[in-house]
N, C-alpha and C positions, 0 to 999 in steps of 0.2 A: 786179937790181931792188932797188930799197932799201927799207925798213922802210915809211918813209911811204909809196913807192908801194903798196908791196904792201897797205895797211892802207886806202886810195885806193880802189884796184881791188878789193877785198872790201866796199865800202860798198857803191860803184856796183851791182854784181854783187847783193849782198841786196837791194837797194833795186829794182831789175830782177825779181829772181825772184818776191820776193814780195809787194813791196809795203809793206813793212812798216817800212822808213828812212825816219823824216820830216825828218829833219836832212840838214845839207849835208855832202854828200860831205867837203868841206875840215874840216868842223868832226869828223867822224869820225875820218879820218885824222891830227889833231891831240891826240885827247881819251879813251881807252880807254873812259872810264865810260860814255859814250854810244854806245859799241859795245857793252856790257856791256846797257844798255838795250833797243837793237836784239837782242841775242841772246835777253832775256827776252820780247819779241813774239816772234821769232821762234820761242819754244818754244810759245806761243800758240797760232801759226800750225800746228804740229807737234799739239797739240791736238784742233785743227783738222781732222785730216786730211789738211793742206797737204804732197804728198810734196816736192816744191822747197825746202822746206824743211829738209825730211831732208835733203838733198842739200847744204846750204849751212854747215850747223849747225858742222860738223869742222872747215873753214878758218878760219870766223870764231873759233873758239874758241881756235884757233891762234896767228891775228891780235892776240887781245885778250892773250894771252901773251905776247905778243912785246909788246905797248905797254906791259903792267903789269912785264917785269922790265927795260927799257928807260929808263923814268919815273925824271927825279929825285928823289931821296927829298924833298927839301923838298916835291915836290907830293901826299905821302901827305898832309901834314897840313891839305889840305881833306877837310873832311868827307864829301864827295860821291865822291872817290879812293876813301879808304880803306872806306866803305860798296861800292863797286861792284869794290871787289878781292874784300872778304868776300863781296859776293853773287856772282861769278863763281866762288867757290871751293866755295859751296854748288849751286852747281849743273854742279860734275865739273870743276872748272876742274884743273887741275896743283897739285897739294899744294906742291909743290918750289916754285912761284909766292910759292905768298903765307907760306911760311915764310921765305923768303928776305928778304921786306920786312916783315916784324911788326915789327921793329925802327922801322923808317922811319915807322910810324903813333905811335908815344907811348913814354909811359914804359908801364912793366909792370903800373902798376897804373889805366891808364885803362880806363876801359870799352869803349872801341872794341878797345884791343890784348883784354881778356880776350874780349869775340865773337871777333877773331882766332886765340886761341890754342883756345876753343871747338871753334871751324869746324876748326881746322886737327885738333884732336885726333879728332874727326869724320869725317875725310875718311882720318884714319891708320886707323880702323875698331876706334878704342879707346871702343864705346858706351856703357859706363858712368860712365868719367871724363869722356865729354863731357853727358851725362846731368847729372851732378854741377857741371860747370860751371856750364848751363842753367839750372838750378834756377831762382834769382834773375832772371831775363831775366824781362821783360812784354813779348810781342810786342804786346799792343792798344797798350801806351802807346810804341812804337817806331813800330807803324803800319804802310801801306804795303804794299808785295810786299817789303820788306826786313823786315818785324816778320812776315808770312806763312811766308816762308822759314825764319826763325828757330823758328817754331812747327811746323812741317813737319820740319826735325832733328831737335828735341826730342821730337817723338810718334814718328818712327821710331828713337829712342835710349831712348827708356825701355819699362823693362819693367813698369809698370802702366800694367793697359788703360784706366782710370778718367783718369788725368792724360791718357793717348797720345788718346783719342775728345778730348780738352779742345782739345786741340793741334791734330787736326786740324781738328773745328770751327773753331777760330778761324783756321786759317790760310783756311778755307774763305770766312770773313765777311770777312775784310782781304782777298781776292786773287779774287774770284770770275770765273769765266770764263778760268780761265788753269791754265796746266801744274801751276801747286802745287796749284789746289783739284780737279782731274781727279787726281793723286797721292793725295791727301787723302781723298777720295771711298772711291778702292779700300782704303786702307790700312783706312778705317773701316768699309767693306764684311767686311772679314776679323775685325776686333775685334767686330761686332754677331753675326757667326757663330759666334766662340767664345763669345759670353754667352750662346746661344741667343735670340737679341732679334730674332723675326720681325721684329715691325712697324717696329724703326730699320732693320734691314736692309732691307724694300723702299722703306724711303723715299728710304734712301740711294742703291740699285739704281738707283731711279725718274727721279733727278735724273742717274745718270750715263748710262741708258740714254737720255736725252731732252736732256743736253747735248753729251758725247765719246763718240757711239757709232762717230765715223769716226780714232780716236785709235787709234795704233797698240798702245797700250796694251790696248786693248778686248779682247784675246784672255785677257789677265790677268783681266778682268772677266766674261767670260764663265766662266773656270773657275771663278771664286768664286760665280757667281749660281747654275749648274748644283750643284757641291758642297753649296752651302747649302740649294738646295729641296729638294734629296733629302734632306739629314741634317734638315733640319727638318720635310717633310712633315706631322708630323703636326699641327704648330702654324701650318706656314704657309698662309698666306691664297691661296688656287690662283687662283680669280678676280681678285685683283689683280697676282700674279704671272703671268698670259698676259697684260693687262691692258698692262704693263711691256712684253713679248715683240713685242704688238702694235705699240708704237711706235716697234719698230726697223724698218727698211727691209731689202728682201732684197735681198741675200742672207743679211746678218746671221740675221735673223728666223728663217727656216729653219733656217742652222745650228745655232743655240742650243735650238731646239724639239729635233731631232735629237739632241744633242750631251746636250741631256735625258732624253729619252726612253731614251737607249742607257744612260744612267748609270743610270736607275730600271730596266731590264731588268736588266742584270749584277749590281745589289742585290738584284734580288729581288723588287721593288716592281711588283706588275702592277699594284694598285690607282692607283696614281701614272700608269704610263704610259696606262692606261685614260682617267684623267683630261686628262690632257694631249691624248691624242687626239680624247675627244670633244670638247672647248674647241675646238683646232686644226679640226675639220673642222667645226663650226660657222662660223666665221672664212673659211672657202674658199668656204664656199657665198653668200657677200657676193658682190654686180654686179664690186664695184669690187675685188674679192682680185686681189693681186700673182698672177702664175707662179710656179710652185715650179720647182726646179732639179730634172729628174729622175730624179738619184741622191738629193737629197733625201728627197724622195717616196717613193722606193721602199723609203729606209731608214725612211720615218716607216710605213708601212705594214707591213714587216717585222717591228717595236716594238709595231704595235696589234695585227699577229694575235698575236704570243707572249704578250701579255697576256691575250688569250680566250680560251687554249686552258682546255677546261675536258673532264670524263672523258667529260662528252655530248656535246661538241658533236667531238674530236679527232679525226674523220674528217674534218668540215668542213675545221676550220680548217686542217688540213695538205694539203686540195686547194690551199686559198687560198694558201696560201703556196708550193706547187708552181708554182701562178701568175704569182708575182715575175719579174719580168724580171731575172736573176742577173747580168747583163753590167753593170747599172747598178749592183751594191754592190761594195763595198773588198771584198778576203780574208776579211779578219778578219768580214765579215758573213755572208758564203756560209759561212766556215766554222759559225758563229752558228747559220744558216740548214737546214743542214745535219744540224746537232745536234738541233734541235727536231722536222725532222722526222724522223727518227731515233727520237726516243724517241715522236713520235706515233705511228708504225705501230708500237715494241716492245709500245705499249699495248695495241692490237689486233689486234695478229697476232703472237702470241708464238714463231714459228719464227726468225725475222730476230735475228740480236743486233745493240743498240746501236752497239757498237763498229765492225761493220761498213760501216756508213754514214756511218761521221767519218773524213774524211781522215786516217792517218795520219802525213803530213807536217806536222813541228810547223807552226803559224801563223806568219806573216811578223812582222819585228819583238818575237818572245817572247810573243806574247800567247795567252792561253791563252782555249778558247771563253764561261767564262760568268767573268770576270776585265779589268775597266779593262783597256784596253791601257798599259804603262810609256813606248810610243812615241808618245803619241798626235799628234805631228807627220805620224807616217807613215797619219794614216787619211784614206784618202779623201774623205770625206766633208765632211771640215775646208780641204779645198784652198783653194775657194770661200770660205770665211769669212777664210783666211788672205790672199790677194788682196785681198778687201775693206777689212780694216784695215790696209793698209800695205805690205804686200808680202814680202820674206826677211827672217827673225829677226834676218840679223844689224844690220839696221836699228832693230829693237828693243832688240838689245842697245847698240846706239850711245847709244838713248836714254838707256838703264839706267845708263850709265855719265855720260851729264850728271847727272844727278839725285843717282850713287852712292846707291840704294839697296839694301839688303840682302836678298836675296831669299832 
């Protein structure tokens, strides 16, 4: 099959799966830069939730490599080429591509070749010298998902947080509803954490929990939302963060409650998971509350007795937790489960030792009883949320590697 076919039958095929090709097959397979187009919806569509698109992402990106080191050089010097080489190459295209034709786009001291050599030092993962390039760039006065992009480099290249939140913002007002300002989003989700800036960071939460929560990315997001309510607790707004929680759909919803609540027990923080609970069981008792998944449940209930265990009540509460239906938690929570009650009867009945009532046998995956697990792919509890945004990591990492960001 020849180039053009093959470039033919990868429009048709995008344009089939997702919808997303509005140009004519003929005009694709003649034209890279409009396949480079197509691949920017299609990351849209990836956004989105769209798994078909996952699915499509790798050939096409293939495809557009093959037209861009195929292309006569005389055709870099329309503007619209050598723009949609640069932006194929910021979004994970083949380094080796567009170093090979920086030549073909100008002399060395145009503005297009320095975005080129920019992007290209960029994608070689030399941040600071592409940082320094950058400097002088205005993505507002560039514009566009191309002046976006450019603003999305730049804030994942520099190391001040004050320029990096600029960047992303702006790439967020130029490109809204698309894979740079869903990037954007999280990157600034993680900067408003290290400033301790409750109130930007649930704004920011806010917008990404209610626009890409079906984004395979959202796993990333969920570990920065969970991270930061805990480390901030005491300044963060609880009511606006369930608030947030609430307007995810479940399974998500669930898991991130859970995925809370477990982060605030192994800190420490009963008063936090107290919190959470009683919010969350307000919320159930609504006509119209989703089903909880019930290993969910079980873990969310597990979370709210270790938070009440209190010297008067730890008869109670370690009937209750005797209760649990143990089939429905991960290891790592029986073992959890285990411990507390453990230390509730050492309370009261001082013949029994501790130790005797904790399994012996390290925890599955290194994880130690009241200690984050290092594995946390492996907890149960996360399966369901994992299924929800997308499916196997290694899908995510495919993404990671369009994007090339630094994680």
């Amino acid at each position: 099959m020849t180039g053009p076919q093959r470039l033919l039958l990868s429009a048709a095929c995008a344009g089939m799966l997702t919808g997303i090709v509005p140009a004519a097959a003929e005009g694709l397979a003649l034209e890279p830069y409009k396949m480079v187009r197509s691949l920017q919806r299609m990351h849209d569509e990836i956004a989105d939730g769209d798994k078909s698109a996952l699915g499509m992402q790798r050939e096409m990106v293939k495809l557009i490599d093959e037209g861009f080191r195929t292309m006569e050089a005389a055709a870099f010097r329309d503007p619209k080429n050598a723009r949609a080489l640069i932006s194929y190459a910021m979004a994970g295209g083949n380094p080796k591509t567009l170093e090979s034709r920086i030549a073909d786009l100008g002399q060395k001291d145009d503005e297009i070749v320095r975005l080129a050599v920019a992007v290209l030092v960029y994608q070689k993962g030399a941040g600071r010298t592409a940082a320094s390039r950058l400097q002088d760039v205005d993505p507002v006065g560039i514009g566009g998902l191309f002046g976006a992009s450019l603003a999305l480099v730049r804030g994942l290249v520099t190391k001040d947080d004050e320029q990096a939140r600029i960047d992303f913002d702006t790439a967020r007002l130029l490109a809204p509803g698309t894979l740079v300002e869903e990037a954007a989003l999280r990157r600034l989700m993680t900067i408003h954490k290290r400033r301790q800036d409750p109130v930007s960071f649930l704004r920011v939460a806010s917008r990404y929990a209610r626009r890409y929560i079906a984004s395979p990315y959202a796993i990333q997001f969920a570990q920065e939302f969970v991270n930061a309510v805990v480390e901030m607790d005491d300044v963060m707004d609880m009511t606006e963060t369930i608030e947030i929680i609430e307007f995810m759909p479940e399974p998500y919803r669930g898991a991130v409650t859970v995925r809370l609540m477990r982060k605030a027990t192994v800190e420490g923080n009963t008063e936090l998971v107290r919190r959470i609970s009683e919010l969350s069981e307000t919320e159930t008792e609504m006509a119209d509350a989703p089903e909880i998944d019930p290993e969910i449940g079980a873990r969310q209930v597990l979370y709210a007795r270790i938070s009440e265990v209190t010297s008067e009540n730890v008869d109670k509460v370690a009937d209750e937790l005797q209760r649990i239906d143990r089939s429905e938690l991960a290891d790592s929570d029986r073992n959890l489960l285990d411990a507390v009650i453990a230390i509730a009867r050492a309370v009261t009945d001082p013949e029994p030792t501790v130790t005797a009532a904790i399994p012996s046998k390290p925890v599955p995956g290194g994880e130690k009883i009241f200690r984050e697990s290092v594995h946390e792919e492996q907890d149960k509890g996360l399966t369901g949320f994992d299924e929800f945004v997308g499916g196997a990591r290694e899908k995510l990492e495919n993404i990671d590697q369009m994007l090339e960001e630094m994680q």
